[in-house]
C-alpha positions in Angstrom: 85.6 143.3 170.6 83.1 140.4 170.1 81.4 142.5 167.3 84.7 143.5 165.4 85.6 139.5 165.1 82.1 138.9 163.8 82.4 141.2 161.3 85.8 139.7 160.7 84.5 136.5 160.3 81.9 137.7 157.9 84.2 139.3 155.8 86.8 135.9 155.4 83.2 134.3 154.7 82.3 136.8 151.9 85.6 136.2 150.7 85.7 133.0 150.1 82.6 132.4 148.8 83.5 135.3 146.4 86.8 132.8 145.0 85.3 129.8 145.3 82.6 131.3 142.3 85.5 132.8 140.5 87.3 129.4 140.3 84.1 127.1 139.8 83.6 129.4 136.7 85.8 127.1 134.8 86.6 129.1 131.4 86.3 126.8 128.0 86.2 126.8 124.5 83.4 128.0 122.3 82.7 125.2 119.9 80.9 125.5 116.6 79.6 123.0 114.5 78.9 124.4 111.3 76.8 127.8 112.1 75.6 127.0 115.3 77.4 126.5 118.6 77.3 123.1 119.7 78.3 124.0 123.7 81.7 125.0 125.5 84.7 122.8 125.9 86.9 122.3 128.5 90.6 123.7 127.6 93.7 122.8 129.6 97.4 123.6 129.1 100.4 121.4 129.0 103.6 122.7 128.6 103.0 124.8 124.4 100.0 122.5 123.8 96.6 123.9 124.3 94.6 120.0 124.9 90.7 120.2 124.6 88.4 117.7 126.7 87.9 114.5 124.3 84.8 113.0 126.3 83.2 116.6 126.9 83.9 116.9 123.3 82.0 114.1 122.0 78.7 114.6 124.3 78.6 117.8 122.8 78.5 116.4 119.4 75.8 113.7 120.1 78.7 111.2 120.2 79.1 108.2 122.7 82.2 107.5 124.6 83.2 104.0 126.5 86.4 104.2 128.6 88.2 100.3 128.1 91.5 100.0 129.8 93.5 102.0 128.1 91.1 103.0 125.6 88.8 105.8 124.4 86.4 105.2 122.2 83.9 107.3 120.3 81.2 106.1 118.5 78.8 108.4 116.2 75.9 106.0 114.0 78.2 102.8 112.4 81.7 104.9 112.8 84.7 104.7 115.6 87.2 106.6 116.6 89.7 104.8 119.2 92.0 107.3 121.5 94.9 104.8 122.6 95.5 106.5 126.3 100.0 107.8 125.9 100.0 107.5 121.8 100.0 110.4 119.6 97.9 108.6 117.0 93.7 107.7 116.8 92.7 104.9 115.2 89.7 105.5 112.7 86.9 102.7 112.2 89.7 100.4 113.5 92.2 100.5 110.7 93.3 104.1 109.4 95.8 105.6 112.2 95.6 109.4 112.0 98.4 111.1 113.8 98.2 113.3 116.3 100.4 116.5 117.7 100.4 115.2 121.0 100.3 112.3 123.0 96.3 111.7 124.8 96.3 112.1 128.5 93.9 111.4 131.1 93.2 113.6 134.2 90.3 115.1 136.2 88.1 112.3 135.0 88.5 113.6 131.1 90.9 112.6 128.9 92.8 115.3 127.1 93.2 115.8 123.3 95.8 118.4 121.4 93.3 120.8 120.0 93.2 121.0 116.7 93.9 117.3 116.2 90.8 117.3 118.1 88.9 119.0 115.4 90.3 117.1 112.4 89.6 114.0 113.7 85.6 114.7 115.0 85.3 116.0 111.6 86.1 112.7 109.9 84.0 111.2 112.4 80.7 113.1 111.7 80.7 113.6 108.1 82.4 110.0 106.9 85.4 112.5 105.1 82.8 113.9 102.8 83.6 117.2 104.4 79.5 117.8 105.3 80.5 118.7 108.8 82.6 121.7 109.6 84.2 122.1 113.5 86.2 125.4 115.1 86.8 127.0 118.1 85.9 130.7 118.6 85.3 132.9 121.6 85.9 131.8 125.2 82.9 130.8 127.8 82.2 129.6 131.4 82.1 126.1 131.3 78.4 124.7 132.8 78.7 122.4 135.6 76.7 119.8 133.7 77.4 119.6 130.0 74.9 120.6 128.0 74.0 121.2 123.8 72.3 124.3 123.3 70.0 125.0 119.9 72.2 126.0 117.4 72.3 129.9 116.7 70.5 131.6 113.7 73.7 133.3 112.7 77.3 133.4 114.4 78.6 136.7 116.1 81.7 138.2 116.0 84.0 136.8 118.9 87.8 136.4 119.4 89.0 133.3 119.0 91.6 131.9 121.7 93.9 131.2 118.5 95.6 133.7 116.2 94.4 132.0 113.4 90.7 130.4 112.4 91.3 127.8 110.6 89.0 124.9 109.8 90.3 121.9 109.5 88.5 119.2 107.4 89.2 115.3 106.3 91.4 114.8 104.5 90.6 114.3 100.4 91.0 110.7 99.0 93.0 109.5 96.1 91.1 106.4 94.7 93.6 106.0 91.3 95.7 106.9 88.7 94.8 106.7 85.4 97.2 106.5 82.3 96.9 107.0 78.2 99.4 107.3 75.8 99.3 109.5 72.3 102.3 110.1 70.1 103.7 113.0 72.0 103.5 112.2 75.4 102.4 109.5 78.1 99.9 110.6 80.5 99.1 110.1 84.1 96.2 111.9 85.9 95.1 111.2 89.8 91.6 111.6 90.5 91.1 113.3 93.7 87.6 113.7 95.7 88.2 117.5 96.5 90.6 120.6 95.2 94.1 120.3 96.2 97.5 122.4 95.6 100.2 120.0 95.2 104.2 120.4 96.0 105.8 119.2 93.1 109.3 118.7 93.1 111.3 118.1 89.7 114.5 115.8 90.2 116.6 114.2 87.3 114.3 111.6 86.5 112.2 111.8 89.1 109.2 113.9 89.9 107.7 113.9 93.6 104.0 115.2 94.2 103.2 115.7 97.5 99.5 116.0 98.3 97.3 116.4 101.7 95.4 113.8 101.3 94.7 109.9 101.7 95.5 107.0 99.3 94.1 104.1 99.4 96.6 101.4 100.1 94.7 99.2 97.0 95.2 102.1 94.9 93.6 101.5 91.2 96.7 101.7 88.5 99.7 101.8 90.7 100.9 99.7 88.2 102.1 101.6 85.0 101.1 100.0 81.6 104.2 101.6 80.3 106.8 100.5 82.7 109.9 101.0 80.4 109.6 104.6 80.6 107.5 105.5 83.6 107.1 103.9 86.8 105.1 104.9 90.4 105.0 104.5 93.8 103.8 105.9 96.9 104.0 106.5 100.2 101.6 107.3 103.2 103.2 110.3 105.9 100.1 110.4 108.2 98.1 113.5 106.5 100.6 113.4 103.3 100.8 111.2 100.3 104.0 111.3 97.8 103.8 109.7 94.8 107.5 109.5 93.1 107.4 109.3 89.5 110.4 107.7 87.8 110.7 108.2 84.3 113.3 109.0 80.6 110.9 111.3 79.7 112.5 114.2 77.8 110.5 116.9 79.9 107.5 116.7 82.3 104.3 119.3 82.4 102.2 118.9 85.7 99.1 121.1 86.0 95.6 120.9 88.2 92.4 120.1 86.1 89.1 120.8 87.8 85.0 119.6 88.2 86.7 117.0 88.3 89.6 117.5 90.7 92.7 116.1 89.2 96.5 116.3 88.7 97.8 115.7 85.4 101.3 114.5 84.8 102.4 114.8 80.7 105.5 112.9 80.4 106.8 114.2 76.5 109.4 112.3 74.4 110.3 115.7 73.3 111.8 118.8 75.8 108.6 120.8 74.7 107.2 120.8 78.4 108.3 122.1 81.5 107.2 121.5 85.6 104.7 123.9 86.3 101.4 124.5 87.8 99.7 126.7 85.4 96.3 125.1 84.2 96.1 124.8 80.8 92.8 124.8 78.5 93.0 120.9 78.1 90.2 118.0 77.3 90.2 115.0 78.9 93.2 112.2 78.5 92.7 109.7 75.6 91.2 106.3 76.0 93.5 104.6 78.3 95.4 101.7 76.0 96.5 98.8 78.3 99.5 97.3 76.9 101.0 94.0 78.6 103.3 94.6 80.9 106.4 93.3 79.4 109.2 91.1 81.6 112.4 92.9 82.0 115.5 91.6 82.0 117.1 92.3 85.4 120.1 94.7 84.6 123.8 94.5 86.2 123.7 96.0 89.1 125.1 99.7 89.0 128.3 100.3 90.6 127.7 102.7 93.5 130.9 104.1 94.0 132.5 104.6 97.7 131.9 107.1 100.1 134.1 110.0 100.8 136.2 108.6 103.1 137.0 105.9 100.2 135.7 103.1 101.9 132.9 100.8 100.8 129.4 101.2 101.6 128.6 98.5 104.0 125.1 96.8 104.4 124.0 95.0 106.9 121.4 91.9 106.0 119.3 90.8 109.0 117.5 87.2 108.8 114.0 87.7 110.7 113.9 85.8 113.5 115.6 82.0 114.5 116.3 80.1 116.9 113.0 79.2 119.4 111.3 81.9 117.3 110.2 80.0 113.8 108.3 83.4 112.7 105.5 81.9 110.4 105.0 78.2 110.0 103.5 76.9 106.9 103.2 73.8 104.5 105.7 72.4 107.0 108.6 74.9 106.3 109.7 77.6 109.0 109.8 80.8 108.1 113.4 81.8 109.6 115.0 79.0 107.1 114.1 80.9 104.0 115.1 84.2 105.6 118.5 82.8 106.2 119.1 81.1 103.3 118.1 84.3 101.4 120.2 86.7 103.7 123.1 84.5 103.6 122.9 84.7 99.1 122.2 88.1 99.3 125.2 89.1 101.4 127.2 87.3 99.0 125.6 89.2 95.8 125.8 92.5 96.9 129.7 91.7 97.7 130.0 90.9 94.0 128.4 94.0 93.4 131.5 95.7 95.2 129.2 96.5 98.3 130.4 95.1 101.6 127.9 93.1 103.6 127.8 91.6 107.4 124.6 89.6 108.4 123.3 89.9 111.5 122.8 85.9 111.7 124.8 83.3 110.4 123.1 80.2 111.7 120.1 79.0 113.0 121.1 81.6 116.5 118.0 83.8 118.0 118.4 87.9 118.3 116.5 90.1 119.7 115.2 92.5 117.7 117.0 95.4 119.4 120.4 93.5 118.8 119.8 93.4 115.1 120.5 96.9 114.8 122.7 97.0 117.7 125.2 95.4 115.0 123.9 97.4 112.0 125.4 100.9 114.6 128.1 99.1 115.9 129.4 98.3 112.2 128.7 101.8 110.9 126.4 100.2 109.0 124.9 102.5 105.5 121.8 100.5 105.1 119.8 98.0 107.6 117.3 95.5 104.9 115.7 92.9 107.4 114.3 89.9 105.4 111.0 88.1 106.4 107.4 86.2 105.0 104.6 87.5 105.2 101.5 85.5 106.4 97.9 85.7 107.0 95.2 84.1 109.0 93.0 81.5 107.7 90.3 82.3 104.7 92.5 85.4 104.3 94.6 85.6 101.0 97.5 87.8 99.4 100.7 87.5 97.7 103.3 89.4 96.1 106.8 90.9 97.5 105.6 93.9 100.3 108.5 96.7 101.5 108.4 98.1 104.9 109.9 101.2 106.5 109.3 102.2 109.9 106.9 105.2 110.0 103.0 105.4 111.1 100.4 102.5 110.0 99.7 102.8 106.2 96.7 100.5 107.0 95.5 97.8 109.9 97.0 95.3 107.4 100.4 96.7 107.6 99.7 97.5 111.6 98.1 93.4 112.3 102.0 92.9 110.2 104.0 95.0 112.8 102.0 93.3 115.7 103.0 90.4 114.9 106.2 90.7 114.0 107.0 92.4 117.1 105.3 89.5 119.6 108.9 88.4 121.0 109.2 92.1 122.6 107.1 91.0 125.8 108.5 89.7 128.9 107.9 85.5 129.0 106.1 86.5 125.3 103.2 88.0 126.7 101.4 89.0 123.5 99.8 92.0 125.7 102.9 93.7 127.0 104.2 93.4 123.2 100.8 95.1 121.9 101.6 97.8 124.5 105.0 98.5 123.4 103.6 99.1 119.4 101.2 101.2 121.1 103.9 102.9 122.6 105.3 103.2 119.7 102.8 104.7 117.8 103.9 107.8 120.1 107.1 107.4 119.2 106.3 107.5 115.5 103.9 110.3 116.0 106.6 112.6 117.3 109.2 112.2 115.0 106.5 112.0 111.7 109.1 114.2 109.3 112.3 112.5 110.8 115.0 112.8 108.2 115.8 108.9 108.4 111.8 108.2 107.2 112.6 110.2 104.2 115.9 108.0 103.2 114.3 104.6 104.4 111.2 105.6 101.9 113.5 106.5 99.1 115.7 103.4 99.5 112.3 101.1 100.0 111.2 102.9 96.8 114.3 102.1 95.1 113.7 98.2 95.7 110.3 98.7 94.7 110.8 99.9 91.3 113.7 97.4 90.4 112.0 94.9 91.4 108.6 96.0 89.4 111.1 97.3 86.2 112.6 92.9 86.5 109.0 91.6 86.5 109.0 90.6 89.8 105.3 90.1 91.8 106.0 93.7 93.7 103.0 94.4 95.8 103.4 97.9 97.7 105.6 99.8 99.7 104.3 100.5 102.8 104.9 101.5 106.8 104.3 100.6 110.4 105.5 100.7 113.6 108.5 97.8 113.3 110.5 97.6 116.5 113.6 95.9 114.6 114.1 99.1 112.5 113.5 101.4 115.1 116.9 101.3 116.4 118.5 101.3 113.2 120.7 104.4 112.8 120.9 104.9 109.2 118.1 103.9 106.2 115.9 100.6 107.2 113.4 98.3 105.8 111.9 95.0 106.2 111.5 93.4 103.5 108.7 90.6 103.5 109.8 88.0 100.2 106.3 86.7 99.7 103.5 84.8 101.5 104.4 81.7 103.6 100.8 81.1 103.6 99.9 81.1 99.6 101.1 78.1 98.0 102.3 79.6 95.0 104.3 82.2 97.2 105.0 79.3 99.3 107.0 77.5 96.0 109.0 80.5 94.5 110.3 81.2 97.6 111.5 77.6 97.8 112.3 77.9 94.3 116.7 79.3 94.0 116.2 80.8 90.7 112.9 83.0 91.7 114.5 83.8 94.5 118.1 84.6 92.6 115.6 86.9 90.5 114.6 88.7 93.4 118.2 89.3 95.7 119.5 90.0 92.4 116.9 93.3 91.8 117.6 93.8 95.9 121.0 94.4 95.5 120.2 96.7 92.1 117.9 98.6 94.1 120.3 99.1 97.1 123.1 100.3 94.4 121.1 102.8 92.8 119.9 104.3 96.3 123.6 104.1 97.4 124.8 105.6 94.3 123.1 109.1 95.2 125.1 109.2 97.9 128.7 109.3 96.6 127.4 112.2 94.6 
């Protein structure tokens, strides 16, 4: 009997032992940098998304990573890449905001990553976005109990990869400007572009829309069309995607890919002897570019914009930025939330002349919260939500011009330093910390709902602004995005638009000055009625 429980006990021994191996045999991802394999990642499952281990990640690409509060961050030579612990966005060399699939976790001591946002991102890190280093995931392994980078392989075998597909994901390519000539026939526009792209071009009445995979640089060179009477541009940054929207009274349009160098060319001919295409012609390079003074326009009448189908007016609701205790930026002695009202309150009254109901959201010197603002805007069945501010900067730091906002992901750590300070009033007692955390929390937000149809209208109504404000002569600077919490209640098309900067003294006078600032409602209200106009189509 004694002997029989021994060997019992021997046998729940053996058995254990046997599942304890089988489980400490943890099962990761092959990882391979370039050729060679740089080691075996730690996978883990959350709901549909595969996440990858961000820390075991970077060891095994010689990179550092510091743990800070909330914070990852990864260091490789002079670069950075900050994982904000809850928001599906990374933060490159602290200004670009990448977007991620997934929000970043943290359990088990590692902090978790969507996979191939993973990738995309450690690539940018490595090779600076000149596309020298190459990451993928193929073939499955035990994970080693201490992490470890092993010499790089001669040549890679043939495994399965845990995905259906192998792709490699690299940076993204760069847009760095547009450059323009004119001959008899036609006026030209070509993007230079810092590696081969397909783009989606989309032809519209007067419009044509190239979308691109690639970055922009938010001080984009020739953004500003030396033939603005006939063709005018502006863009907008979607995380990974660009769109450039090219207005024009061009009689036809020919688009077509040029290469060594990489470029899209955009032929924009008086006559209807071109068509949309892609096909890539035998063609030289563009003229000399002639740089004509950009002439003042005369702002036009606003156009009519019809009613909606219910045969009621389009209604727009004006918000002045903040009021009350909050004075928003101070400078020269003037506050901030006087000039917003005093615009709102002119601009209400123009777009009613322009047969467009408006309702502002103040009509004194009364503070809101910034979720109340467009509380109002859905309560009223509001079409369109414009918030007017100024813009400001820090000492020794200097801009001007008329910026448009919509809320989307970070063009740029300008536009996100804008949205964290113009959401400061969000924190309990106006603790600047708990406000920071809710844009964080944001970010998320954004990150999750990247191709929301309401980003597409807000970007076509902030481009509509832009471009009748640039056509009247007006000091238009960029449209551009962040994470604003007063738009991101708003229930129909939103921007923020900042008038100029409080901070400049020559901002600081025209927007003390009525008829600069009659110059610029007046193309406001344009604007609004040629985006409302396409919708009582």
């Amino acid at each position: 009997m004694r002997l029989q429980a021994r060997k019992f006990f021997l046998c729940l021994v053996l058995l254990f032992a046997s599942s304890f191996q089988a489980w400490a045999a943890e099962t990761g991802w092959t990882l391979w940098k370039n050729n060679g394999i740089a080691g075996v990642v730690r996978v883990k499952n959350e709901g549909a998304t595969v996440k990858v281990g961000l820390k075991n990640m970077a060891s095994l690409l010689g990179c550092s990573a510091v743990v800070k509060g909330d914070r990852l961050i990864v260091a490789f030579g002079n670069r950075k890449l900050e994982f904000v612990l809850g928001a599906a966005a990374a933060r490159m060399d602290g200004g670009q905001i990448l977007p991620m699939a997934a929000s970043v976790t943290a359990e088990e001591g590692e902090w978790w990553g969507e996979n191939r946002a993973a990738l995309r991102l450690y690539e940018t890190l490595l090779s600076g976005g000149n596309g020298t280093v190459r990451l993928r995931f193929a073939g499955t392994a035990p994970v080693p109990e201490k992490e470890a980078t092993p010499a790089p392989a001669a040549a890679p075998p043939e495994v399965q990869s845990p995905e259906k597909e192998k792709t490699v994901y690299g940076p993204l390519p760069r847009i760095d400007t547009i450059r323009w000539s004119r001959t008899p026939e036609k006026i030209r526009a070509v993007l230079d572009l810092s590696a081969p792209l397909e783009p989606s071009v989309k032809d519209l009445p007067g419009v044509v829309e190239i979308t691109l995979a690639a970055a922009v640089n938010h001080s984009i060179g020739g953004m500003t069309s030396p033939y603005p009477g006939e063709v005018m541009v502006a863009f907008t940054q979607f995380g990974d995607k660009a769109v450039f929207r090219f207005q024009h009274r061009a009689k036809s349009v020919k688009t077509f890919s040029l290469h060594k160098p990489e470029r899209i060319v955009l032929d924009f001919f008086a006559s209807a002897s071109g068509a949309t295409s892609l096909e890539t012609p035998v063609s030289a390079e563009p003229a000399p570019v002639v740089q004509p003074a950009e002439p003042q326009v005369p702002i036009a009448a606003p156009v009519i914009p019809g009613r909606k189908t219910d045969g009621k007016p389009f209604l727009v609701v004006v918000d002045a930025g903040h009021g009350g205790h909050d004075p928003g930026a101070v400078a020269g002695g003037i506050n901030e939330k006087d000039i917003n009202l005093r615009a709102a309150t002119r601009l209400a009254a123009l777009l009613k002349e322009a047969g467009i109901e408006a309702r502002l959201t103040r009509k004194d010197d009364t503070y809101l919260r910034l979720n109340e603002r467009t509380d109002l805007a859905n309560r009223w069945n509001a079409d369109l939500f414009v918030s007017l501010h100024c813009n400001a900067l820090p000492s020794g730091r200097h801009a001007r011009g008329v910026e448009i906002y919509l809320m989307a992901l970070p063009t740029d750590k300008d536009a996100m330093r804008l949205a964290l300070y113009e959401n400061r009033e969000l924190g309990k007692n106006n603790r600047i910390e708990e406000s920071d955390a809710k844009t964080n929390l944001l970010l998320r937000i954004l990150g999750e709902m990247e191709q929301n149809a309401k980003i597409d209208q807000s970007t076509r109504l902030a481009e509509s602004l832009f471009n009748t404000g640039r056509r009247s002569g007006l000091p238009m600077s960029r449209v551009a995005q962040a994470p604003f919490f007063v738009l991101r209640g708003a229930a129909m098309p939103a921007v923020l638009v900042e008038m100029g900067y409080l901070t400049e003294p020559e901002d600081r006078r025209l927007l003390n000055d009525p008829s600069f600032m009659g110059r610029l409602l007046r193309a406001l209200v344009s604007g609004m009625a040629e985006y409302l106009k396409t919708l009582s189509r």
